[in-house]
C-alpha positions as CSV (number, residue, x, y, z in Angstrom):
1,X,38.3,-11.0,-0.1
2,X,34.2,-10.9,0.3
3,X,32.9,-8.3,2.1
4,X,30.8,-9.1,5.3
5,X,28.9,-5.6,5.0
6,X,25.9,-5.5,3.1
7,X,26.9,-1.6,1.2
8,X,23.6,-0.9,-0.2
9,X,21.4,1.2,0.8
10,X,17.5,0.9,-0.4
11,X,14.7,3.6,-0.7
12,X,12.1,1.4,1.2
13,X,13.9,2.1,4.0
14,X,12.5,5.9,4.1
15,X,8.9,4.7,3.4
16,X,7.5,5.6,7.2
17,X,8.6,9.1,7.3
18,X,8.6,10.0,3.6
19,X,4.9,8.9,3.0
20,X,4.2,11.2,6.3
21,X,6.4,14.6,5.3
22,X,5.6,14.0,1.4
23,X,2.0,14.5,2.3
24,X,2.0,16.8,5.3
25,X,4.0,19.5,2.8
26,X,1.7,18.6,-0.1
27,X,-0.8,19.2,2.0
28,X,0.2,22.0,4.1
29,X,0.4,23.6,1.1
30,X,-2.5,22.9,-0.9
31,X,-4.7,23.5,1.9
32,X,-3.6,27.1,2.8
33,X,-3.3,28.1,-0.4
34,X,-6.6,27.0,-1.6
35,X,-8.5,28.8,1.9
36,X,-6.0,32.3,1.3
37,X,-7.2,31.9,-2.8
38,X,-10.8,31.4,-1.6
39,X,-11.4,34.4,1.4
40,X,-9.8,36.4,-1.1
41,X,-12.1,35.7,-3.8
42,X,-15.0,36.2,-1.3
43,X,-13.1,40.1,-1.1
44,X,-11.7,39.8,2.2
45,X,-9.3,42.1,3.5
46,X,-5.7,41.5,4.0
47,X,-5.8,41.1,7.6
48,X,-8.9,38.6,7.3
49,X,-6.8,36.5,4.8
50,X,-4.3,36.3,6.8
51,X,-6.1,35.3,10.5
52,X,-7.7,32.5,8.3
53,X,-4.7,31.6,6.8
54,X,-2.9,31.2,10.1
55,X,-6.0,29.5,11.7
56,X,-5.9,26.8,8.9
57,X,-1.8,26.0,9.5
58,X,-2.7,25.9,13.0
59,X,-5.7,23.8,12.4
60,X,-4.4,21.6,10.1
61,X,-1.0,20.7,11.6
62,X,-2.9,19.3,14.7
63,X,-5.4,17.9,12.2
64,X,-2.8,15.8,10.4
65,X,-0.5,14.7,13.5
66,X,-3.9,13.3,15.3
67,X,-5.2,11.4,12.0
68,X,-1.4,10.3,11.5
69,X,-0.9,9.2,14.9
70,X,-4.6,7.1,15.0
71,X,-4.0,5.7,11.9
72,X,-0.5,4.5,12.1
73,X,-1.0,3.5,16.1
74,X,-4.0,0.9,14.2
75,X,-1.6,-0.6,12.3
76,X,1.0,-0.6,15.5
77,X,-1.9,-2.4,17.2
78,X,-2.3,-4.9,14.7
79,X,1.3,-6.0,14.5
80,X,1.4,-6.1,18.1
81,X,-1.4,-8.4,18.1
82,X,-0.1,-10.5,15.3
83,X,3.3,-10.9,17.3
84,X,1.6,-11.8,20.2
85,X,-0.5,-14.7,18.3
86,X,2.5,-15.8,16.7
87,X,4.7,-16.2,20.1
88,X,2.3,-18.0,21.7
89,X,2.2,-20.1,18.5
90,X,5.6,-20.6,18.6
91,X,5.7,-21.6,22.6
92,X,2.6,-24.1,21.7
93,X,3.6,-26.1,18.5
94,X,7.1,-25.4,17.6
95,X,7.8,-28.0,14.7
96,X,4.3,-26.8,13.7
97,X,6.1,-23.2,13.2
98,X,8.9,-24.6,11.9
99,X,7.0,-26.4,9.1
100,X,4.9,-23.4,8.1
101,X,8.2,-21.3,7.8
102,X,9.9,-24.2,5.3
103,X,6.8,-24.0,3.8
104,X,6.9,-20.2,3.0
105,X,10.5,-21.4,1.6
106,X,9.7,-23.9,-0.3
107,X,7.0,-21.6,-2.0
108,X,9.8,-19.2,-3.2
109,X,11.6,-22.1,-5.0
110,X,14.0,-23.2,-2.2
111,X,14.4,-27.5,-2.2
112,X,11.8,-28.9,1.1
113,X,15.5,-30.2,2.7
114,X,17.3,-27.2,2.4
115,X,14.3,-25.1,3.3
116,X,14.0,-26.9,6.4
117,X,17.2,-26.8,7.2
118,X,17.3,-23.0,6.7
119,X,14.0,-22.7,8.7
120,X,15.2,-24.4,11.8
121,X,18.5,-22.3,11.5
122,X,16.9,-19.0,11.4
123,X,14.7,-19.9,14.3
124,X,17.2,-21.2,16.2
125,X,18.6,-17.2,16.4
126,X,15.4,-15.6,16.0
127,X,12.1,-18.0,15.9
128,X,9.6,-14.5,16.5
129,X,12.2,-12.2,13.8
130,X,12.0,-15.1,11.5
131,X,8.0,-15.5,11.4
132,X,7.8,-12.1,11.6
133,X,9.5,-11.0,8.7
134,X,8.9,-14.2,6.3
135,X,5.4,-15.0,7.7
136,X,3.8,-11.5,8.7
137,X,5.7,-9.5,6.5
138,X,6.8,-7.0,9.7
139,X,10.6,-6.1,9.7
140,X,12.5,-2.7,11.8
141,X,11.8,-0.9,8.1
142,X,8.4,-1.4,7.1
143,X,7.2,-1.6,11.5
144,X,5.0,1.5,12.5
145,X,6.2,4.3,14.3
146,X,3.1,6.3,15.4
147,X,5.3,9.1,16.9
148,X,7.8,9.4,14.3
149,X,4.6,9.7,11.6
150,X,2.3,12.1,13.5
151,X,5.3,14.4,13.8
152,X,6.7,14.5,10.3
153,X,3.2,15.1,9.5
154,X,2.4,18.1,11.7
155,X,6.0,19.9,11.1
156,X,5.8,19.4,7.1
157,X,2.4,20.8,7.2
158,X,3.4,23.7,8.3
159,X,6.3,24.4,7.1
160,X,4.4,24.2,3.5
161,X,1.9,26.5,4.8
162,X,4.2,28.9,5.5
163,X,4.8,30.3,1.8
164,X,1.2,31.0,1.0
165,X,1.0,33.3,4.2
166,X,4.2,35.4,3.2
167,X,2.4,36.1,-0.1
168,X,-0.4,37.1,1.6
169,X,1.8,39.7,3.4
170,X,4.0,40.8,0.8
171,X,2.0,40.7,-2.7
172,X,0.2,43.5,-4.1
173,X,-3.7,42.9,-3.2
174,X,-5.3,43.4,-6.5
175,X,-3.2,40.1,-7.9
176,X,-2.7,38.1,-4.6
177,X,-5.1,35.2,-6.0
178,X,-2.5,34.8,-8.7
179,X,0.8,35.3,-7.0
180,X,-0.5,32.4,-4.5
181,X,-2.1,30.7,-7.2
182,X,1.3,30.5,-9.2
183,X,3.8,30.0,-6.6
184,X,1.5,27.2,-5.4
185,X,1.9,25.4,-7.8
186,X,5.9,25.7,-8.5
187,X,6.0,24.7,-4.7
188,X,4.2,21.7,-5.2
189,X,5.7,20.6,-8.7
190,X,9.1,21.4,-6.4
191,X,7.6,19.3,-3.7
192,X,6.4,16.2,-6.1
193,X,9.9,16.4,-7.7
194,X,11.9,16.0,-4.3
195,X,9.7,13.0,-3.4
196,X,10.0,11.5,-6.6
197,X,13.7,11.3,-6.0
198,X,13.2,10.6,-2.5
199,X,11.5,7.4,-3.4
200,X,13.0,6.7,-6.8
201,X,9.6,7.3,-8.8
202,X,8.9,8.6,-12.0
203,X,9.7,12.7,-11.9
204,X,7.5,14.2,-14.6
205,X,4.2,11.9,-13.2
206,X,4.3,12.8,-10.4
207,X,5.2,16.4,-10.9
208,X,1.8,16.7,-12.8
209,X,0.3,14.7,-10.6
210,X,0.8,17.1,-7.5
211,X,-0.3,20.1,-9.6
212,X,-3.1,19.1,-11.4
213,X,-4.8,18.2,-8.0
214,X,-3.1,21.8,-6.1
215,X,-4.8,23.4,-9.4
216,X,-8.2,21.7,-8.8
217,X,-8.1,22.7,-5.2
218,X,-7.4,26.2,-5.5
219,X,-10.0,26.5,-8.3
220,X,-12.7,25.1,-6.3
221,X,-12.1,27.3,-3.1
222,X,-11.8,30.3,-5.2
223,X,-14.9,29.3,-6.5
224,X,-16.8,29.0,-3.5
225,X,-15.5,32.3,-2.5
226,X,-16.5,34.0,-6.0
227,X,-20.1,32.3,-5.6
228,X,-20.9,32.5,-1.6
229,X,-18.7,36.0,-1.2
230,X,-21.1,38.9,-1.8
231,X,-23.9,36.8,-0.1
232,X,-22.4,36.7,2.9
């Protein structure tokens, strides 16, 4: 007996709102820990740590939900264009449509007859879904969610600030720049494991990946703060 359900579940399904938490944490992250590592190379107290700190999770959070929201509303835009282009297409020239999709058919190794026949089929049920997906490349998985994105951005960010300002508060001062430094980067080698798996990559790459750039980021701030500190 076949089975009429398709069982399988794919990893490009989570693209949209893995690519958005994935880099809000990463960079939620990487961002607070490298200003905390920096003001507190410059000597700052405690309590000045911490207000920046704070200020750059706040800061930040809105920063990536607004670029997240611009950027995948573009793309939005465009599809919404493209759709629109192609229904008045469709309502214009309609065997016109229907050649270009057998066309796209015929490309991928599918016999001109047949790939008529399965172009005129498919439109017949869905002439826009068809030209969409096979012509435009826009299907419900890969389509932009603006919302969804700006969100998973803006909550991830913060929630991987939040470690580097509980070290602030609880390490001892004289080794806080190491304490953040080194649970930094086991958060983000944490971080770049979990999306490995998320999305089926390769774990150790891009493990090292994530903290070879977190390690470049904290040792620039710090840095700045060692060099610019006492003058200011």
């Amino acid at each position: 007996m076949s089975r009429l359900a398709h069982p399988e579940r794919h990893r490009v399904s989570r693209i949209g709102w893995l690519r958005a938490a994935v880099l809000g944490a990463n960079d939620g992250l990487v961002s607070t820990a490298s200003l905390v590592v920096g003001v507190a190379a410059a000597d700052g107290t405690r309590g000045g740590i911490l207000i920046a700190g704070v200020a750059g999770l706040v800061a930040g959070a809105m920063s990536m939900a607004a670029g997240e929201y611009v950027s995948v509303s573009s793309q939005s835009d465009t599809e919404k264009a493209d759709l629109a282009r192609e229904t008045a297409e469709l309502a214009g020239d309609r065997e016109a449509e229907v050649a270009e999709l057998a066309g796209i058919y015929a490309a991928r190794g599918v016999e001109p007859d047949l790939a008529r026949q399965v172009a005129l089929q498919l439109m017949a049920k869905d002439a826009l879904g068809a030209h969409a997906r096979d012509e435009l490349g826009i299907s419900e998985i890969t389509t932009a969610r603006p919302i969804q994105a700006a969100m998973a951005s803006a909550l991830t960010f913060a929630l991987g600030a939040i470690p580097p300002l509980i070290l602030v508060m609880a390490a001892p001062p004289e080794g806080l720049i190491i304490w953040v430094g080194l649970a930094t980067l086991a958060g983000l080698m944490g971080l770049g494991a979990l999306g490995a798996m998320a999305g089926g990559a390769d774990i150790p790459r891009s493990v090292l990946r994530v903290a070879f750039w977190g390690a470049v980021a904290m040792a620039a701030t710090a840095g700045v703060g060692r060099l610019f500190g006492p003058i200011v």
